[in-house]
PASEBA-1860 file (N, C-alpha, C; in nm, 3 decimals):
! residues 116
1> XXXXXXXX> 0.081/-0.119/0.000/0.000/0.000/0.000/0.086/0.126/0.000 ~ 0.204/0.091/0.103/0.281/0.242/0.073/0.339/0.257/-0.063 ~ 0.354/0.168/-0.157/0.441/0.191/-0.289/0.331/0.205/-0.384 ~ 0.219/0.224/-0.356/0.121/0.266/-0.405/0.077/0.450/-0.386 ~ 0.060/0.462/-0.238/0.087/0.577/-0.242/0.230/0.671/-0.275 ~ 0.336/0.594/-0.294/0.446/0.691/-0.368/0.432/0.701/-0.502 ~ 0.413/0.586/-0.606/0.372/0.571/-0.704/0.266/0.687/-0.740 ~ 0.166/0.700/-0.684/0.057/0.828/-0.702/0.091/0.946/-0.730
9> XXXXXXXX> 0.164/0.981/-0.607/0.269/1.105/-0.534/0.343/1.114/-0.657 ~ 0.434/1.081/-0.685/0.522/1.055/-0.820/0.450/1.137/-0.929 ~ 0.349/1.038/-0.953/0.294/1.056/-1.110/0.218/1.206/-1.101 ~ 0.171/1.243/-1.006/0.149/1.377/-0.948/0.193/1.478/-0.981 ~ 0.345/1.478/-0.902/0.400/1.562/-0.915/0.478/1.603/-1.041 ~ 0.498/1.465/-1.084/0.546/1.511/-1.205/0.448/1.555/-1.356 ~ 0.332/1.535/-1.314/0.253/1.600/-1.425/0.242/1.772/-1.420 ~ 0.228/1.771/-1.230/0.221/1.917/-1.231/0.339/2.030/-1.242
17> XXXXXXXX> 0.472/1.927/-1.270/0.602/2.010/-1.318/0.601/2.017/-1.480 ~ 0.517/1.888/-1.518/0.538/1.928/-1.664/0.429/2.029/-1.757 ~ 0.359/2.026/-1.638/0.241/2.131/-1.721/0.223/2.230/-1.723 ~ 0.317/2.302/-1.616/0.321/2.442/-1.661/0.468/2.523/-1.717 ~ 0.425/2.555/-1.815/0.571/2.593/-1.912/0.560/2.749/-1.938 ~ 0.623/2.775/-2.007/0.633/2.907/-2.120/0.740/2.922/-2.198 ~ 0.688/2.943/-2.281/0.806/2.932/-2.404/0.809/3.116/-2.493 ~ 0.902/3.163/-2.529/0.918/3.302/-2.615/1.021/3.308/-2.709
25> XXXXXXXX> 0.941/3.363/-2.787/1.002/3.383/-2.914/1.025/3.484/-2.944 ~ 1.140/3.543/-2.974/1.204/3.697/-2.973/1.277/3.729/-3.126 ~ 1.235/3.816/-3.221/1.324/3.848/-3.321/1.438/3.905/-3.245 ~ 1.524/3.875/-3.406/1.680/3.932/-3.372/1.670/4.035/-3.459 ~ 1.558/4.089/-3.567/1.568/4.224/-3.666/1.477/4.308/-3.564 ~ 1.507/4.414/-3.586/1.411/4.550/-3.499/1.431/4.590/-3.384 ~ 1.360/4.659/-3.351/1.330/4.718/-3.204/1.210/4.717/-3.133 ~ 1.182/4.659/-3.029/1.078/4.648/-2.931/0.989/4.785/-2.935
33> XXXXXXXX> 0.884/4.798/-2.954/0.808/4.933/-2.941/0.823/4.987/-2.756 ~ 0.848/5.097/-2.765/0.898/5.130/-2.657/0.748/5.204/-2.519 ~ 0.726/5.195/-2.421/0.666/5.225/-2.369/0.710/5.320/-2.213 ~ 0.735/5.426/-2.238/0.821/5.502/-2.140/0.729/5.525/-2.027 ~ 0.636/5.475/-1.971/0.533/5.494/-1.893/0.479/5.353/-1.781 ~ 0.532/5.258/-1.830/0.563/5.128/-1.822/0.597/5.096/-1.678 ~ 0.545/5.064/-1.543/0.602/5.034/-1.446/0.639/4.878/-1.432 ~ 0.656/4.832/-1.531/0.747/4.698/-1.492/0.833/4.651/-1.455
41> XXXXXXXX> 0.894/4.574/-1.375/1.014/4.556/-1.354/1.073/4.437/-1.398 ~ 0.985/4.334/-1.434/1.028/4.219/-1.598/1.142/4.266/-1.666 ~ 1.115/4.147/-1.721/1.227/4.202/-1.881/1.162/4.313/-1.972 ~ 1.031/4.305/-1.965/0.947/4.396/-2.044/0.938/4.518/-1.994 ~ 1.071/4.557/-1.923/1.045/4.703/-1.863/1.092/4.823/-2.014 ~ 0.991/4.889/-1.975/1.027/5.029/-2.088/0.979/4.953/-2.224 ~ 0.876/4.847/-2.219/0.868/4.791/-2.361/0.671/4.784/-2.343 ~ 0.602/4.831/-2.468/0.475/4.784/-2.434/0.458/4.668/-2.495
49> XXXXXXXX> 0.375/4.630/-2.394/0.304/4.438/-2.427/0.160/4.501/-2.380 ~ 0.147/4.360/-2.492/-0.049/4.338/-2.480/-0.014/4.231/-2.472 ~ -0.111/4.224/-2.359/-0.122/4.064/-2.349/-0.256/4.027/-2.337 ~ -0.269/3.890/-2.295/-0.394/3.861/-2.376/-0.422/3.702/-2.262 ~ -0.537/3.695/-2.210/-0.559/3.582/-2.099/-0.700/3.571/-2.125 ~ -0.736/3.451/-2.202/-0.878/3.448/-2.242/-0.869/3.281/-2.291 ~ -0.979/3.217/-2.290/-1.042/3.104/-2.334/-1.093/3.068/-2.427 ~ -1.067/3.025/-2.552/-1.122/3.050/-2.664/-1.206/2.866/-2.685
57> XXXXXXXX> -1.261/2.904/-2.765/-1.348/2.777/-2.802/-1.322/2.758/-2.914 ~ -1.333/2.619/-2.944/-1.308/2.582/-3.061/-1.383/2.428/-3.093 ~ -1.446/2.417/-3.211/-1.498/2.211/-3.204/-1.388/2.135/-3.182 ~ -1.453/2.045/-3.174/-1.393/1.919/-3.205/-1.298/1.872/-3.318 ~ -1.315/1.894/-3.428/-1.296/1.898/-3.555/-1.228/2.006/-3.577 ~ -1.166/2.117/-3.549/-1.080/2.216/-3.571/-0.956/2.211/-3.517 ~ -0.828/2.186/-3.611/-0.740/2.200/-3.612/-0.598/2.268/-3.586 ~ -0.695/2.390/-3.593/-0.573/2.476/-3.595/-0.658/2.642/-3.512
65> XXXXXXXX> -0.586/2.685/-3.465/-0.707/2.874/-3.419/-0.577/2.957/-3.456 ~ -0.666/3.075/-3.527/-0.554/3.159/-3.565/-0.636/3.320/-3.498 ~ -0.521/3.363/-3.458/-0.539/3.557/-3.374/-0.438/3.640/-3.456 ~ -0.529/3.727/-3.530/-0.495/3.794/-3.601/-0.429/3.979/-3.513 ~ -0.266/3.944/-3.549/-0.212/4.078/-3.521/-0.232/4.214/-3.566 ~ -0.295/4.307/-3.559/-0.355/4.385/-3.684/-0.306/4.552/-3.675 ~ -0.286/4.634/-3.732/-0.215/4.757/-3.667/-0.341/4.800/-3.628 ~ -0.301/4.854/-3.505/-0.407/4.961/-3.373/-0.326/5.025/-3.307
73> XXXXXXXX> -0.382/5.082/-3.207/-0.311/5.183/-3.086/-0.195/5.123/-3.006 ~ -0.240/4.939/-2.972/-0.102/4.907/-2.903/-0.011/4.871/-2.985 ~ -0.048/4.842/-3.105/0.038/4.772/-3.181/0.034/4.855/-3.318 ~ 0.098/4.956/-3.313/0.075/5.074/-3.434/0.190/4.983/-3.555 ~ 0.244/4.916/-3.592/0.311/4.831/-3.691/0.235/4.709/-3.773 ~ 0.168/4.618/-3.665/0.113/4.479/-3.682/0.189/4.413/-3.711 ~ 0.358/4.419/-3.629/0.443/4.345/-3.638/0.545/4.290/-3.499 ~ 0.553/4.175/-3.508/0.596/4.114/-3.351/0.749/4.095/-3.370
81> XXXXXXXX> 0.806/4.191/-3.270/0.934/4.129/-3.185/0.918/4.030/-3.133 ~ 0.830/4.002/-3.042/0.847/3.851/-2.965/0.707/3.841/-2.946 ~ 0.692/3.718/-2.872/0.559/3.635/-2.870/0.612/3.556/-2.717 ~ 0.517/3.535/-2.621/0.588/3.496/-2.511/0.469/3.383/-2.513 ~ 0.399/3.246/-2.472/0.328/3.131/-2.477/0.292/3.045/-2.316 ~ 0.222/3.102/-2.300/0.231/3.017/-2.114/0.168/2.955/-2.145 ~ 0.167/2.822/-2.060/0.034/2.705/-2.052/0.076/2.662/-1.927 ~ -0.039/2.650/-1.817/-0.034/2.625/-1.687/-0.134/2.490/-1.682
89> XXXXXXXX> -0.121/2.464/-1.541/-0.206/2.368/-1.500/-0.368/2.328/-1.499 ~ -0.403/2.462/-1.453/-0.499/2.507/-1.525/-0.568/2.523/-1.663 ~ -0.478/2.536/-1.776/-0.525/2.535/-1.897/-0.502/2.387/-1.933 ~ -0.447/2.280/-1.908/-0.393/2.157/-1.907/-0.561/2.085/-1.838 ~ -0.605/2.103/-1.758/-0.726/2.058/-1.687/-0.829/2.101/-1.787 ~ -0.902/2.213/-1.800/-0.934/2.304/-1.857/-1.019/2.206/-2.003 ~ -0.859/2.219/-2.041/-0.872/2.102/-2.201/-0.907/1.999/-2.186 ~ -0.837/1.910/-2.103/-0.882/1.771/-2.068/-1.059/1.768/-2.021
97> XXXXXXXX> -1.066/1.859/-1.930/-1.213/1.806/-1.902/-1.318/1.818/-1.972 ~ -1.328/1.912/-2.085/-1.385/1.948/-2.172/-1.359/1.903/-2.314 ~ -1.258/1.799/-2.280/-1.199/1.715/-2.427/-1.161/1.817/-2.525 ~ -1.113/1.900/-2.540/-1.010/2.038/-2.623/-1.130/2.115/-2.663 ~ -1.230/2.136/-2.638/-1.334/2.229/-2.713/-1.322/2.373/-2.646 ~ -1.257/2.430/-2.541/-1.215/2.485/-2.450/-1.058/2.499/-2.403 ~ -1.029/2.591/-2.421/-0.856/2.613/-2.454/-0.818/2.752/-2.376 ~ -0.738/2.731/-2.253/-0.689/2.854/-2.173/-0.568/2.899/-2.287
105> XXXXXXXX> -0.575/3.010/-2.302/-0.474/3.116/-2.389/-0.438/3.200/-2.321 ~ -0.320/3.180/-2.287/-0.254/3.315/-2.211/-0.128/3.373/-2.296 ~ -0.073/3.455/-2.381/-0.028/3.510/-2.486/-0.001/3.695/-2.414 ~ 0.173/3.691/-2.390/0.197/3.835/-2.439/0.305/3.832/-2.573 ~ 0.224/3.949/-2.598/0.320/4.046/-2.742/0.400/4.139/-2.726 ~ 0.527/4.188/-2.827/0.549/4.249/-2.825/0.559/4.329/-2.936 ~ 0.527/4.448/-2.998/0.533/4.504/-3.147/0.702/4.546/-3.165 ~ 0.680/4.563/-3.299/0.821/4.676/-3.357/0.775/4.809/-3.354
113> XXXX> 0.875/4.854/-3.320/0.886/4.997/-3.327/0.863/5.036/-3.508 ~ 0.828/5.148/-3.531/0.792/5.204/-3.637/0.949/5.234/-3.675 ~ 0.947/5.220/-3.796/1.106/5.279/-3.858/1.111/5.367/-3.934 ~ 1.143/5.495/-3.915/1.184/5.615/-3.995/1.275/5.584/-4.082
END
C-alpha cells in the first residue's frame, strides 16, 4: 500500500512540473516598441506588451485557431518582436475536461517599433 501511495505522489508531481511551461520567441531584426510609462520591472520594462488571458473555443474537428495581429493603438506596426506562450495547470485541466473544445490562452506580445 505504501508503494502505491508513492507511485501516485510521483505521477502527481510530475505531471504538475510538466504542465506548466512558457516558451518566447524573440526576433533578432528590430526594435521592441517602446513604452516610457511602463512600471514593470520584468524584462518587459520600458517595452509595451499586450497581453492577452482568455479562453477561446473551438470544435472538435478544428485543427488549428488563428489571432490575427492587426495595426491599432497598441500595436501601431502589426508586427511582432516577440511572442511569449504560457500554458499552466490550469489550462492543461481546462482542455482535458472538456476534451479540447475549451482552450486557456494566455499570450503576451510584443510590437516593432515604427522605422523612420
Amino acid at each position: 500500500m505504501k508503494n502505491v501511495k508513492k507511485y501516485t505522489l510521483l505521477i502527481v508531481f510530475s505531471i504538475l512540473l510538466s504542465s506548466c511551461y512558457s516558451v518566447r520567441v524573440v526576433s533578432t531584426k528590430g526594435t521592441p516598441q517602446p513604452d516610457p510609462f511602463s512600471e514593470r520591472k520584468d524584462k518587459y520594462r520600458n517595452i509595451q506588451v499586450v497581453e492577452i488571458d482568455t479562453v477561446i473555443k473551438v470544435n472538435v474537428i478544428t485543427k488549428s485557431f488563428d489571432y490575427l495581429i492587426k495595426e491599432n493603438k497598441l500595436c501601431k506596426t502589426g508586427k511582432l518582436h516577440s511572442v511569449e506562450y504560457r500554458s499552466t495547470l490550469g489550462g492543461v485541466l481546462l482542455s482535458a475536461i472538456t476534451f479540447g473544445t475549451r482552450r486557456k490562452m494566455k499570450v503576451k506580445y510584443v510590437c516593432m517599433k515604427k522605422e523612420r
